[in-house]
N, C-alpha and C positions, 0 to 999 in steps of 0.2 A: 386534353394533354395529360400524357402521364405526370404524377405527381412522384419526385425523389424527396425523401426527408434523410436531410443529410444532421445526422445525430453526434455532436461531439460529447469524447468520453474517454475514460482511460481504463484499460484493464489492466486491476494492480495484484498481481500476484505479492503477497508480503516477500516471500520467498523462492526460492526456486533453485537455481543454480546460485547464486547471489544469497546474502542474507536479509533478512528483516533490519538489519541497522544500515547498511546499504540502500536499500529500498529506501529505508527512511528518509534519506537523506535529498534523492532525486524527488520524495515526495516533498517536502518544506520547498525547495525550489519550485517546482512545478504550480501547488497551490498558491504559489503570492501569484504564477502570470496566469494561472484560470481565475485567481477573482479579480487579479488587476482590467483582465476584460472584459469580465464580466461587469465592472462597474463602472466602465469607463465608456463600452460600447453599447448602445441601445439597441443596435442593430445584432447583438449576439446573445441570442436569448436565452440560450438552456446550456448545460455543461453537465453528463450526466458521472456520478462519484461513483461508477462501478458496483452498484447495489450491496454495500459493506462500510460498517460503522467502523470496524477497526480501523480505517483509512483517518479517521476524524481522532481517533485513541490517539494513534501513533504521530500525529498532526499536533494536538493540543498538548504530547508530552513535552514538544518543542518549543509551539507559539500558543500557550494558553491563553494570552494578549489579543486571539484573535477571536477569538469565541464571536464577539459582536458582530462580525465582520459577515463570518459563517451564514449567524442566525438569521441576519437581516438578507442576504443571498438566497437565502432557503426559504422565510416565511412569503422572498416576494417570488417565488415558484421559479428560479434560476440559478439556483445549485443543486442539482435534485441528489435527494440523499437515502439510504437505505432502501428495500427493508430487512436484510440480512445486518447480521453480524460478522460474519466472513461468508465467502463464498461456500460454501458447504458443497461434499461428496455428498451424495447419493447413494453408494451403493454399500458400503465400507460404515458408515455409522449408524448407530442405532435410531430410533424416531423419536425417543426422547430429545438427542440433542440436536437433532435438525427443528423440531420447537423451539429450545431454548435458545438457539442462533436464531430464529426469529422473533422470540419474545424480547430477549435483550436488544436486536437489535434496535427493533421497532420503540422502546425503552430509552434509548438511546439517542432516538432520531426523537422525542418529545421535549427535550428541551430547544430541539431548534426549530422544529416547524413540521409539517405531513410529512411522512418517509410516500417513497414512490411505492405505488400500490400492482408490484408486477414480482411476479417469480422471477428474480434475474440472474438466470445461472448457466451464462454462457460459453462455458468451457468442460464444464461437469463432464468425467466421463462417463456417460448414460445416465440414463434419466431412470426413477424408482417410481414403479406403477404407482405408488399411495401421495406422489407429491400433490396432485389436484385437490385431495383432501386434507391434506397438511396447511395447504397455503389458502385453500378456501377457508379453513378452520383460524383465520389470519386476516377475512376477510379480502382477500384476493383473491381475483377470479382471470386474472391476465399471467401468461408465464413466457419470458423468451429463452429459448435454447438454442441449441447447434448439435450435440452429437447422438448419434443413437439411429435415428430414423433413416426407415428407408422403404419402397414403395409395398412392399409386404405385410408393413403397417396397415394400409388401407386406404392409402392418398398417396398420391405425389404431388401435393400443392402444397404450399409451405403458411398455411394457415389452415388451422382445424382446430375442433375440440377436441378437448383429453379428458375423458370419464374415469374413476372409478369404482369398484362394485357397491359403495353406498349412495353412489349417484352424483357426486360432488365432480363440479366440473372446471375446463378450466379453457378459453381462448386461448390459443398459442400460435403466434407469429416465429417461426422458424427463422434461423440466421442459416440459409445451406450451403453458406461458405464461409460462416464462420464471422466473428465481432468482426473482423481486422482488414474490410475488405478497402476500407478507405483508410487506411494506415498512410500520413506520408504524401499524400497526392501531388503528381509534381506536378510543374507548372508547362512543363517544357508538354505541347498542346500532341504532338505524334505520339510521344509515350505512352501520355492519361488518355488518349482514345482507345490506345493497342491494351491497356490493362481494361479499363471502362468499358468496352467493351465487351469483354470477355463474361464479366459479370454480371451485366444487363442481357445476356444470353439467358444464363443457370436463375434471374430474378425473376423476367418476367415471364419464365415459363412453368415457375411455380408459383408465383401471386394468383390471387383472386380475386384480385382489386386494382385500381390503377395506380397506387400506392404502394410503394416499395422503399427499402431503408437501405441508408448507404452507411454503417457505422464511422464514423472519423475517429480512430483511437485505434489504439494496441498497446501491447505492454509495454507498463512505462512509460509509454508516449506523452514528452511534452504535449502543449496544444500548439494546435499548427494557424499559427501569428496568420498566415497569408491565405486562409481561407475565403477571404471573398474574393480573391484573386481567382482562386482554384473555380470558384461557383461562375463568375463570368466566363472563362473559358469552357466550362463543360457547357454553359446556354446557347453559345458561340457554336459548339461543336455538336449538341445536341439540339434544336431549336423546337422539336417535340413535344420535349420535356419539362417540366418546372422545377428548379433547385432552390430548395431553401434551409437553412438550418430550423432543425426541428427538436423534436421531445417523441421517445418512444410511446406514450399517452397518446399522440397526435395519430398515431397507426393504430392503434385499438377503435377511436371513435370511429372511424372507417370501416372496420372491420363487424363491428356491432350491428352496421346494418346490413351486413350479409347475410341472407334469409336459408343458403343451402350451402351450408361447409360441412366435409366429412366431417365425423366422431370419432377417433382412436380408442383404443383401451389397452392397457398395458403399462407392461416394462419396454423403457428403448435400449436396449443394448446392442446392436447393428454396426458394425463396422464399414458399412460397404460405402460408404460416401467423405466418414471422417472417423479416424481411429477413436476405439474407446476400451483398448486394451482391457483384454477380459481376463488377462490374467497378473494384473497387476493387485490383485489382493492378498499374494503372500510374497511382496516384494517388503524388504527389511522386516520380518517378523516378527521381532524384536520390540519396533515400535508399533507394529498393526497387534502384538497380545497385550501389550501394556495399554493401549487404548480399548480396547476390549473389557478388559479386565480393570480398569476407573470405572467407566460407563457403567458396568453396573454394581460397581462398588455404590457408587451414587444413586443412583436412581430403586436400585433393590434394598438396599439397606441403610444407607444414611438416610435418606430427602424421607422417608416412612420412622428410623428411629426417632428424627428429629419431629415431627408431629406428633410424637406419644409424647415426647416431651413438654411441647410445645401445650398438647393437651392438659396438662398439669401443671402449668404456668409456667413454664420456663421461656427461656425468650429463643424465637428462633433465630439463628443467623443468617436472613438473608445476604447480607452485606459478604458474610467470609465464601456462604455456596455459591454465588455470579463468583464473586474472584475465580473459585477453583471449574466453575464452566467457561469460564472467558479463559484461562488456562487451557482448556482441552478445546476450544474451540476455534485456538489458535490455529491448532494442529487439523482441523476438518475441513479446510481448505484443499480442494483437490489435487495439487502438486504435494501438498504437506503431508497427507495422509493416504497418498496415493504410496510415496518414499520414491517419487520421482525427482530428487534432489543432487545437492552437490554433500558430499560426508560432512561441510564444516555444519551445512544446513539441518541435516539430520541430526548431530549431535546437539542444537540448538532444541530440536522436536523432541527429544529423549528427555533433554534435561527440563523441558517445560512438562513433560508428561512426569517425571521425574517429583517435582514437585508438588505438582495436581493431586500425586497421591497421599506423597504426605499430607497434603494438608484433608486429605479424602480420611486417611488412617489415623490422626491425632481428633479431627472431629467428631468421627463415629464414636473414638473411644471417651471423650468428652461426655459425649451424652447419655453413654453409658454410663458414667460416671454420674455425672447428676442425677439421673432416677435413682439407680443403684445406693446411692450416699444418705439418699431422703428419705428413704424407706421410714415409716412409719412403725415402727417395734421397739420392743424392748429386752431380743431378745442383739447380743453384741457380739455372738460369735462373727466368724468369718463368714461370706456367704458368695455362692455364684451364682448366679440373675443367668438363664435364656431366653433369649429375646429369638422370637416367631411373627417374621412381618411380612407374612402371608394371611389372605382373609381367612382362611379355614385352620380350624384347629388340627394338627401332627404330632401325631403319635408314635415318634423313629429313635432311631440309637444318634445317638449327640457326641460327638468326640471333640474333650477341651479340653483345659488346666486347671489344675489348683498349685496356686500358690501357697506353702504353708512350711513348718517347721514341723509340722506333727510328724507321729514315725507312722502313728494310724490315724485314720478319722473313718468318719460316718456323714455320711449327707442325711439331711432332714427337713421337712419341710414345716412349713409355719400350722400344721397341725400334729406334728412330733412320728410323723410318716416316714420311714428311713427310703430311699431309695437305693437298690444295688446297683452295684459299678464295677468297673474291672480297669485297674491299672496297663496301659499296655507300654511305658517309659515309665523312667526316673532322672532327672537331672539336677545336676548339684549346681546351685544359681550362690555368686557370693554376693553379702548383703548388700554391698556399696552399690551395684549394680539395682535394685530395688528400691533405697534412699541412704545417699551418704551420711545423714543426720544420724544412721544405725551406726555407722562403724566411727562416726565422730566421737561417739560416747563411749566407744572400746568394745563395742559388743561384734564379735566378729564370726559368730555359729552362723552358718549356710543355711540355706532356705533352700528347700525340694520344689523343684518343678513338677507335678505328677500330670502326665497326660493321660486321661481315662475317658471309658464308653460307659455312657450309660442309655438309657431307655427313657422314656419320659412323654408323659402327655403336656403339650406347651400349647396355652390358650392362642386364639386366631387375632391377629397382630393387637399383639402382647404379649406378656412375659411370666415368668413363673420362678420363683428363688428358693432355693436351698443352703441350708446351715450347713457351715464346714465345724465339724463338732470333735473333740477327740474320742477315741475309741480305743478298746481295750486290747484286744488282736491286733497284730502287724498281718495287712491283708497281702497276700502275695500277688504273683500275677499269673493269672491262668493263659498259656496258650499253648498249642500245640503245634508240632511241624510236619508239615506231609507233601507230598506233590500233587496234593489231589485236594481240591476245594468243595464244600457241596453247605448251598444256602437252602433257604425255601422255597428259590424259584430255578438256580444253577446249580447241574455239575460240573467242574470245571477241571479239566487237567492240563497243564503246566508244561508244555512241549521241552527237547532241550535246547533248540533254538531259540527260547522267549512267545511264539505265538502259544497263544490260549486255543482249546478245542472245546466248544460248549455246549453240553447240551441245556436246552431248555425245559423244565418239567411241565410249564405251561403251555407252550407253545408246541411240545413235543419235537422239537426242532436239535437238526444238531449244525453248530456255526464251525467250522476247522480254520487252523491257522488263523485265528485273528491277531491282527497285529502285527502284518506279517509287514515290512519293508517293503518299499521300493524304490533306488535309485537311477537315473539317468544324466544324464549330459543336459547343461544348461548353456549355450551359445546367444542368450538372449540379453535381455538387457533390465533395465528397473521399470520399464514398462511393461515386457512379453516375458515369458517363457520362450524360448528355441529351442526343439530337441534338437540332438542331431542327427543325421538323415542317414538310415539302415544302423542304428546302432542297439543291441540287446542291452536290454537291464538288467541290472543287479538286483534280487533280491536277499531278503536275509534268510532265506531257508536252510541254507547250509552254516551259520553260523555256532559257535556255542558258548550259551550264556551260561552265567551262574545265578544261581536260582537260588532264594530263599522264601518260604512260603509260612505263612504262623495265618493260626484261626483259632477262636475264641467264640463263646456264645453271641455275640453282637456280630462279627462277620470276621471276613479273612483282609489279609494285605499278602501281595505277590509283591517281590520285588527280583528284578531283575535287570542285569548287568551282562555286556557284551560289547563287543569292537567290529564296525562293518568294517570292511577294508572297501577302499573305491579309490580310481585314478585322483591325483593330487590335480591335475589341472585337462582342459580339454584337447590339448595334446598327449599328453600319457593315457586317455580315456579311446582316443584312437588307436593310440597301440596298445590298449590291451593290457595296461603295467597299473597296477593294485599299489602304488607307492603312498597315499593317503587312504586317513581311516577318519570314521565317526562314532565317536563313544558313545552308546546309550545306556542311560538307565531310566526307568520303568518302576514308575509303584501303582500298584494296581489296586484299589481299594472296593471290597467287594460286600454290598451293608447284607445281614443274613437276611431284612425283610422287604427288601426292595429289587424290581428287576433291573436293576443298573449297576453298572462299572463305572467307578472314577478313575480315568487314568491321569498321572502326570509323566512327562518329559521331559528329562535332565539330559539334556543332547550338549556335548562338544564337538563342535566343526573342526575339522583340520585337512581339508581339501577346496578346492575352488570349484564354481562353474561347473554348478550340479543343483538338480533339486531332488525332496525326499518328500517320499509318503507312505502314508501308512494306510493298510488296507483295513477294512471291515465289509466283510461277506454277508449277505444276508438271507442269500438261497431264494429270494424273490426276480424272477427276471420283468424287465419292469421299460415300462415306456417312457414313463417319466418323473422326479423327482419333485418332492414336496419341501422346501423350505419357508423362512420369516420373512420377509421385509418389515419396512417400518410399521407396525402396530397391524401384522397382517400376517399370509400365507401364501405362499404361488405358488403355481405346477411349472416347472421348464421339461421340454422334452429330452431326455436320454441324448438323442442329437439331434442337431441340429441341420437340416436338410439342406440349407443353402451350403454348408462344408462340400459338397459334391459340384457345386456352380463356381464358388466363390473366386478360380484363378479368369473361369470362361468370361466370367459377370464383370471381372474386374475391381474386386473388392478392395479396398484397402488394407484390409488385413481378414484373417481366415477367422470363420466361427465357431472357435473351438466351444467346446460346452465345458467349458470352463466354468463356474458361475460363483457369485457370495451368498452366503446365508450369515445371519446378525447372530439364531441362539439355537439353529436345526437345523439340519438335513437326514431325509427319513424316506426311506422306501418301503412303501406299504400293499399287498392285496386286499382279496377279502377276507381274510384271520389273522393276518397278524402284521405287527409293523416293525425296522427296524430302523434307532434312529442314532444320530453322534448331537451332542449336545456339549456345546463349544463354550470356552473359558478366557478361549486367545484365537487360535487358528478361525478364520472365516471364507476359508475358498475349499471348492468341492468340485471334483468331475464322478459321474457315475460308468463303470470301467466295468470289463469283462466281456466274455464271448455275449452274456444272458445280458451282459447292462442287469447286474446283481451285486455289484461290488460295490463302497463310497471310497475312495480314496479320498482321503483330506490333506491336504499339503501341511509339513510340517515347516518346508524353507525351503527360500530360494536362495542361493548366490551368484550374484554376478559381480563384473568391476567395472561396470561400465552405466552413466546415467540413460546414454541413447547409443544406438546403434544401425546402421544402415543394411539392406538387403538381408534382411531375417529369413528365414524360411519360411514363416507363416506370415509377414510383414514385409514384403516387399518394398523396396524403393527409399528412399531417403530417411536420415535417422527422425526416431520421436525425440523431441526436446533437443540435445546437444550431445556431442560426441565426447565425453567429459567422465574422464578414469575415476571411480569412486570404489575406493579398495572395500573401506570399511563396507561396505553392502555384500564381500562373499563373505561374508557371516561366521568369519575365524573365532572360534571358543564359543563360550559358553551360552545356552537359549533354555528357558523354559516354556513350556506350555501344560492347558489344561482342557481335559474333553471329557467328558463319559458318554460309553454307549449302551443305552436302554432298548429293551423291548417293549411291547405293548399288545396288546388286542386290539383285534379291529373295535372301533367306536370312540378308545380312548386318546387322547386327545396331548398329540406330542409336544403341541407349545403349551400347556398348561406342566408337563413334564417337563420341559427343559426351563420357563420359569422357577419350575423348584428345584433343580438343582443348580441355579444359579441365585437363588437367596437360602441360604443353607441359614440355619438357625446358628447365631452367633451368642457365646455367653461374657458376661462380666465377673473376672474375681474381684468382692473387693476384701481385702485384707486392710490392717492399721496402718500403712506405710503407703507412703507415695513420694518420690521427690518432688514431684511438683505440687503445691498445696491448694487446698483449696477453702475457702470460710465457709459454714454450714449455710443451710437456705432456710429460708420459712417455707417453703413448700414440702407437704409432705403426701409421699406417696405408696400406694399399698404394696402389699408383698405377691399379690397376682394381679392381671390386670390384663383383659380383652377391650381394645377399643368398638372394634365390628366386627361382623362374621358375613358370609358370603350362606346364600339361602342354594343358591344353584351353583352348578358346577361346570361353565363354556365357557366365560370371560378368563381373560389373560388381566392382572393387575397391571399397567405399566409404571405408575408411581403414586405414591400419596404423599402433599409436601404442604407448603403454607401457603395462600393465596398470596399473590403478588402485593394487591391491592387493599386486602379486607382483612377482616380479621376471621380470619376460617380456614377449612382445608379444601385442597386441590384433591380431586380421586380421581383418577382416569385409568381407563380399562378398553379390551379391547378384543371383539368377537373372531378370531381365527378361522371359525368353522365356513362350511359352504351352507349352511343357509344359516337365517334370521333366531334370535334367541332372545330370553329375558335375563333381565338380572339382577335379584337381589340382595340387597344387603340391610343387616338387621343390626341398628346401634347398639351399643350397651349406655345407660344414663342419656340424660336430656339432650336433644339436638334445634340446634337452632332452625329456621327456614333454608329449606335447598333448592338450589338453580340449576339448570343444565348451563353450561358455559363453555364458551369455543374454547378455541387454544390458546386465543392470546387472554382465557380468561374474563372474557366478556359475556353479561349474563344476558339470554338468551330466554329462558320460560323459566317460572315458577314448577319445582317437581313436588307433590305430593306424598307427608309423611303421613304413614297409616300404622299406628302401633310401633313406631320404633324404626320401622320398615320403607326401604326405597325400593321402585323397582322402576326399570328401563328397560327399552325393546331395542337392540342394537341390530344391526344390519351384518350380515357378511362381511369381514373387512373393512369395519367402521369401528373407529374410535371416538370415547366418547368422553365427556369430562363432567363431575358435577361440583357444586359450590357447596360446603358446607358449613355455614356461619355457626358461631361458636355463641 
């Protein structure tokens, strides 16, 4: 007989259209009648809690009274709990925090009993080729999904394994109709045939086994009281069959003994069976750069400042960094960070992102502050600490502040070494603003903000300080004005529309118009893009900016200002009427010894139902494009071949080559490469006659959550047809990118990690309004923890072991083949472990001289223990 495992369970979106306090509320109900049955009935054994600990957060902020209740449901294997922390995206976060969503979760699920030991992420839109190693890395080797796949993959049977390039592998039972197939079952016997039916069609013609899963649950879904009712009627009507309630667990041991199941490999991103909106990564931009732009505030420069710290006794704060990741990982749930919402929902996501940073930007500065304060000298001038938490030592121009009153000074280091600098501001800061305790006592003279470049060799993660000393001369500030740029590696001139023309003295290459605009009609929704159909775009080529350009020995800044004009809404956009504009401004930062541009965007929206991008030419015609995923690198084709099938095939929605990148997208031959290196913006199509162009999306607007009969989406809306004004993205947006060159060999994710850990400094001056009492610890005035021997790995974080008393390193091979990697301590190190992801020790690693070294894989991430 076939075997149905009929699995009860809830898929709880926190949020959606609905808020999270809403939600809440259906949850505290719902949870007293799933354990009231659970305790009551012996015959109802499993109830599965949607693989998500915040489900338990948001439970105990209500009935902490029930804790006991929980534990003893869960240790006796009948409330099955975790192993996430929310449901987490895949494509849209970085691999850092899809770890972290499963360290906390799993963290979370210890005080009450085993979490379930399966990937459970059955709504994700598309699945992220590196999840098998992520979740193996988790001790997990089972995963269930729904979207993505489709026979192109390499099966059409809805159980297979999923490899990727370090060999990490993963069972996966397919849902191909998704959690929600037993949503509701009535009782009424013609109906539940006529649906029942339909879906024992599409099961058992993908099983591989005589086991098949019938989910009972949907969103929000109380539990359905009259499920044995439901089970006699289908035995009745199916007599075949054997219905029982079950445990997803109970389909794996089945499946373990299948001796010939296809292997996968890859990314799922397919739409052809179930949407997975591929262009839902610059929907609300707003909140997709402010996530962007935490993430790696966190992981590049706090969770690494705070182990130098920590290195020198100071205490780390585990306690405050979960807070501010359970903050942002609120938001990684795939409706929440998709910005497939309702406006009250998003401003909910904002202001939780909102806060994550403060408490991201008061911390960092903290522990600035502690080393910086401890310093060991005697000597009490003023001084600024750069901090370099990259393994390798950097040798670049540093642009920061001095706080001071002096009219001059002089930098000097703690062997009486001046370093030269170059003022490029002045700002008059008044003292109250600095510590009111100043102006209490009457003293009311201003303090100078000096923003200055300087040059500087800054040891490899660690720091380096200089004296702010007075000085005799009042230094001025040297810069010049031109419309013509020229570094070490650019010459660059200055169009009067705002694109840049460049040539490369390396590459011998010339790039024109960069930066050029492009706008279109957006008819879509928070899920798609919709162009609309036969309409020409607007570019900015005829526009005219005003230009202001200065260059100085350390490098140049462009800054540029102008007005696109473009239809106010997508009716004016069909006739043709220019009645809405988009303000831009543009600074362009351009270092003299490095081949990169930092741009930033200061955009004002003031039209609707449109999206913009910006172009970067690379003169490579190109098949296919190189970006990140999670702790890794992938090629996607330029296009996408099924786009020519996809109305014939019957696809669900069309596959645009749309795609995300986390910190790169780069198009390379055999001499040169060129790449964008992202701050905020994470979505990319490769564009042009040659597929030679990146266009990266700077914003979408639309008003609407869902929408039915799209152009590329046909047939019924995604989510709800639900007006959300605040999503066409009226005023004001930042974002940040640079785009670098490279030679062939050199290595663009090791490039785009350093220009997203940029060397941060501390002033500290006598003044503070918040106080603080001195420490016994003291620390030196330079200071390298490690150095890096090679040069392939990508750092992704160094932080404090969960458990131990030591450091977490993890790093991570980008390249296409296999590589070593060492790293060389400064002072005595304790015993090292290789350790997975959840931080569990794995083998003894071998110190020789100081010196670690590991052999990492292609696209393997790797983590070691370093007890202190």
């Amino acid at each position: 007989m076939k075997k149905v495992h009929i699995v009860p369970h809830m898929h709880w979106d926190r949020e959606w259209y609905f808020t999270t306090e809403e939600s809440r509320i259906l949850l505290v109900n719902n949870m007293e009648e799933i354990m009231e049955m659970l305790e009551t009935n012996p015959d109802y054994p499993y109830y599965v809690l949607d693989g998500q600990t915040a489900i338990l957060e948001d439970y105990f902020a209500v009935k902490p009274e029930n804790k006991e209740r929980v534990k003893k449901l869960v240790q006796e294997g009948r409330l099955i709990i975790g192993p996430c922390y929310t449901q987490t995206d895949e494509m849209i976060v970085g691999g850092e925090s899809i770890v972290r969503n499963l360290l906390y979760g799993m963290k979370d699920c210890e005080e009450f009993g085993e979490p379930m030991k399966i990937g459970y992420l059955p709504d994700s839109f598309g699945q992220s080729a590196q999840m098998p190693m992520i979740l193996n890395g988790f001790d997990i080797k089972y995963s269930i999904f729904w979207r993505g796949t489709s026979e192109r993959h390499g099966t059409d049977k809805t159980e297979f394994y999923w490899e990727t390039d370090d060999g990490s592998k993963l069972l996966v039972q397919l849902f191909p109709l998704g959690y929600a197939i037993g949503k509701y079952l009535p009782e009424d016997e013609e109906v539940l045939q006529s649906r029942i039916d339909k879906y024992f069609t599409v099961l058992d013609r993908g099983a591989t086994t005589d086991h098949i899963i019938l989910p009972n649950g949907h969103d929000q879904m109380p539990i359905q009281k009259n499920i044995f009712t439901i089970i006699e009627k289908l035995e009745k009507l199916y007599p075949e069959r054997e219905f029982f309630l079950s445990k997803y667990e109970n389909i794996f041991e089945n499946l373990e003994e299948q001796e010939e199941l296809d292997t996968l490999k890859g990314e799922f991103l397919d739409g052809k069976y179930m949407r997975v909106h591929r262009s839902i990564y610059s929907t609300r931009m707003d909140i997709k750069a402010a996530n962007t732009r935490i993430e790696n505030k966190i992981t590049n420069i706090l969770e690494p400042l705070a182990s130098i710290a920590y290195r020198f006794g100071f205490e780390y704060h585990h306690g405050l960094i979960e807070l501010i990741w359970k903050e942002i990982l609120k938001n990684h749930a795939h409706d929440s960070i998709g910005c497939c919402c309702s406006d009250k929902v998003h401003r909910e996501i904002l202001n939780r992102f909102y806060v994550a940073e403060e408490k991201v930007d008061q911390l960092i500065n903290f522990y600035k502050r502690k080393i910086v304060d401890s310093m060991d000298t005697s000597n009490e001038h003023d001084r600024i600490t750069l901090f370099n938490l990259l393994p390798y030592e950097r040798y670049e121009v540093v642009t920061t502040s001095v706080m001071t009153k002096l009219k001059s000074f002089k930098l000097v280091d703690h062997e009486s070494n001046e370093i030269d600098y170059e003022i490029t501001e002045r700002k008059i800061i008044d003292p109250g603003l600095i510590d009111r305790q100043i102006v209490h006592y009457g003293n009311y003279d201003p303090f100078i903000e000096y923003t200055i470049q300087l040059k500087s060799t800054i040891p490899s993660m660690g720091y380096k300080t200089y004296f702010v000393e007075e000085s005799d001369g009042v230094k001025n500030r040297v810069i010049s004005s031109t419309n013509k740029i020229e570094t070490d590696y650019y010459e660059i001139v200055v169009n009067s529309n705002g694109t840049l023309d460049i040539f490369d003295k390396q590459l011998k290459q010339n790039f024109k118009n960069v930066l050029l605009l492009e706008n279109g009609g957006d008819d879509g929704d928070e899920y798609d893009f919709s162009p609309l159909q036969y309409e020409g775009l607007i570019y900015s080529y005829s526009v005219y900016a005003n230009i202001k350009v200065q260059q100085n020995r350390f490098g140049a800044t462009i800054d540029i200002n102008y007005t696109l004009p473009v239809p106010s809404n997508l009716e004016k956009r069909k006739e043709q009427i220019y009645d809405g504009e988009v303000d831009i401004h543009i600074v362009v930062n351009v270092p003299k010894d490095k081949p990169r541009l930092d741009v930033k965007f200061e955009i004002d929206n003031q039209a609707m139902d449109h999206r913009l991008r910006v172009l970067i030419p690379t003169n490579i015609a190109s098949v296919f494009s190189l970006s990140d995923n999670q702790f890794g690198s992938i090629k996607r084709g330029v296009v996408d071949h099924a786009i020519h099938v996809w109305e014939e095939e019957n696809w669900d929605e069309r596959p645009d080559p749309i795609y995300p990148m986390l910190s790169y997208v780069a198009l390379s031959n055999d001499e040169y490469g060129v790449g964008v290196l992202t701050n905020s913006t994470r979505e990319y199509e490769i564009i042009g006659r040659k597929f030679d162009t990146i266009a990266i999306t700077l914003f979408r607007s639309v008003g609407f959550l869902g929408k039915e009969e799209m152009v590329r989406r046909p047939g019924r809306p995604s989510g709800i047809k639900l007006a959300t004004p605040d999503s066409q993205m009226i005023g004001k947006l930042s974002l940040e990118f640079a785009i670098a060159t490279y030679n062939k060999g050199e290595n663009v994710a090791r490039i785009a990690k350093e220009y997203l850990t940029p060397i941060v400094s501390y002033n500290k001056i006598p003044f503070d309004a918040m106080k603080l009492n001195g420490s016994d610890v003291k620390t030196p005035l330079e200071f390298s923890f490690f150095r890096e021997i090679s040069s392939s790995m990508v750092l992704s974080t160094l932080k404090k072991a969960e458990r131990a008393d030591g450091f977490v390193l993890r790093f991570y091979n980008p390249l296409e083949i296999g590589a070593n990697v060492v790293f060389e301590f400064d002072g005595e190190i304790g015993q090292v472990y290789a350790v997975n992801l959840n931080e569990k020790v794995q083998e003894e690693v071998l110190v020789n001289d100081q010196q670690v070294a590991i052999n990492v894989k292609t696209n393997q991430v790797k983590s070691i223990l370093l007890l202190k």
